[in-house]
C-alpha positions as CSV (number, residue, x, y, z in Angstrom):
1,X,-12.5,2.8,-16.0
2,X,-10.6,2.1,-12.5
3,X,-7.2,2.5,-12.3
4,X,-4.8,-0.2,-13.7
5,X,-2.3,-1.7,-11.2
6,X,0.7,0.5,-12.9
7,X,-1.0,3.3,-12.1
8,X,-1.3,2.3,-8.8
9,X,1.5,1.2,-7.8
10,X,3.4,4.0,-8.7
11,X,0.8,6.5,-6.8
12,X,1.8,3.9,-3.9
13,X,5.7,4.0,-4.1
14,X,4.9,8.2,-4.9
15,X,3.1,8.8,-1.8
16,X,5.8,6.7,0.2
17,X,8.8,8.4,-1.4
18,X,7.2,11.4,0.2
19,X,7.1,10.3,4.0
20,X,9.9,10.6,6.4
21,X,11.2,7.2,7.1
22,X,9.2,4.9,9.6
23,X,6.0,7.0,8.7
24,X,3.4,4.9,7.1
25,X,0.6,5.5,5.1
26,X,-2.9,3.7,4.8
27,X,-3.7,1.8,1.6
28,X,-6.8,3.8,1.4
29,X,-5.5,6.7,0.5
30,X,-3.8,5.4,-2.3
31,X,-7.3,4.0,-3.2
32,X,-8.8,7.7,-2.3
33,X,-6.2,9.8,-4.6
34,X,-6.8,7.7,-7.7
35,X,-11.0,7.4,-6.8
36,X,-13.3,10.1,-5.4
37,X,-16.3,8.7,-4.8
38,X,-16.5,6.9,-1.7
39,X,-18.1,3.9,-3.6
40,X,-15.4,3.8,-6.1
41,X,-12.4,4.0,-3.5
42,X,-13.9,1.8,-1.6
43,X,-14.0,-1.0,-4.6
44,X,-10.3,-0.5,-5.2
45,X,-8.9,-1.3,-1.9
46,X,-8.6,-5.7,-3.1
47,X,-6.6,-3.9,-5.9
48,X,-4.6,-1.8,-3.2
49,X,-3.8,-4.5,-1.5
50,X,-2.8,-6.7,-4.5
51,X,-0.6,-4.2,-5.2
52,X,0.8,-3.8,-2.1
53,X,1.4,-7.6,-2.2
54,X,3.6,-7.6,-4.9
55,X,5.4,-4.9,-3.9
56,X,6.0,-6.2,-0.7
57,X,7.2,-9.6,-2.8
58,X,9.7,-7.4,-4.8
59,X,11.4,-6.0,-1.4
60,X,10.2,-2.2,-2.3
61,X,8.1,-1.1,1.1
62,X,6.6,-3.4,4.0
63,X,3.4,-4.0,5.1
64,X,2.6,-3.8,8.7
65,X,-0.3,-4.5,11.4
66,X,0.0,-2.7,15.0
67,X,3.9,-2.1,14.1
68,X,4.6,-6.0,13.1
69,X,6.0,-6.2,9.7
70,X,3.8,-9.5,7.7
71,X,5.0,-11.4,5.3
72,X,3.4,-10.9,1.9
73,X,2.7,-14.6,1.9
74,X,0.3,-14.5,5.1
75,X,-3.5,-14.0,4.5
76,X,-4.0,-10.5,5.5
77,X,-6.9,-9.2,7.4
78,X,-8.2,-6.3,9.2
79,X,-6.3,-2.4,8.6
80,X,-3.0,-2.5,7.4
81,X,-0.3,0.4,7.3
82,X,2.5,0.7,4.4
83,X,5.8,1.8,4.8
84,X,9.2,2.5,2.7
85,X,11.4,-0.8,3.5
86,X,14.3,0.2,6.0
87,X,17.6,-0.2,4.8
88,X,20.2,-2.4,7.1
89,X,22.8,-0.3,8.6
């Protein structure tokens, strides 16, 4: 049974919580801690993403392509990197 979208989200906002602000992670390695097989992993990444949508939505990290922060309205293609949100001064 693949991982429901609780389970990733948290493994998401865990990972983050653990990088130095301005570091990012890639949504596959959420997709890889939760799934071994490379098949498996590899199936989860539309759920990843989903995920990472709605977090986006909620203000809780950002999503980013070559350093540019997207909007989690835009249609999002190619690799994307996460990040914690950065606070305002």
């Amino acid at each position: 049974m693949p991982p429901d979208d609780e389970l990733i989200r948290s493994t998401m906002l865990e990972l983050l919580a653990a990088t130095r602000d301005g570091t990012t992670i890639c949504p596959s390695q959420i997709a890889r801690r939760l799934e071994h097989d490379e098949r498996d992993w590899r199936a989860l990444m539309p759920t990843v993403r989903n995920c990472a949508r709605a977090l986006a939505r909620e203000g809780r990290l950002e999503v980013t392509q070559r350093g540019v922060v997207l909007s989690p309205e835009a249609d999002w293609r190619g690799a994307l990197r996460l990040r914690r949100r950065r606070r305002l001064p």
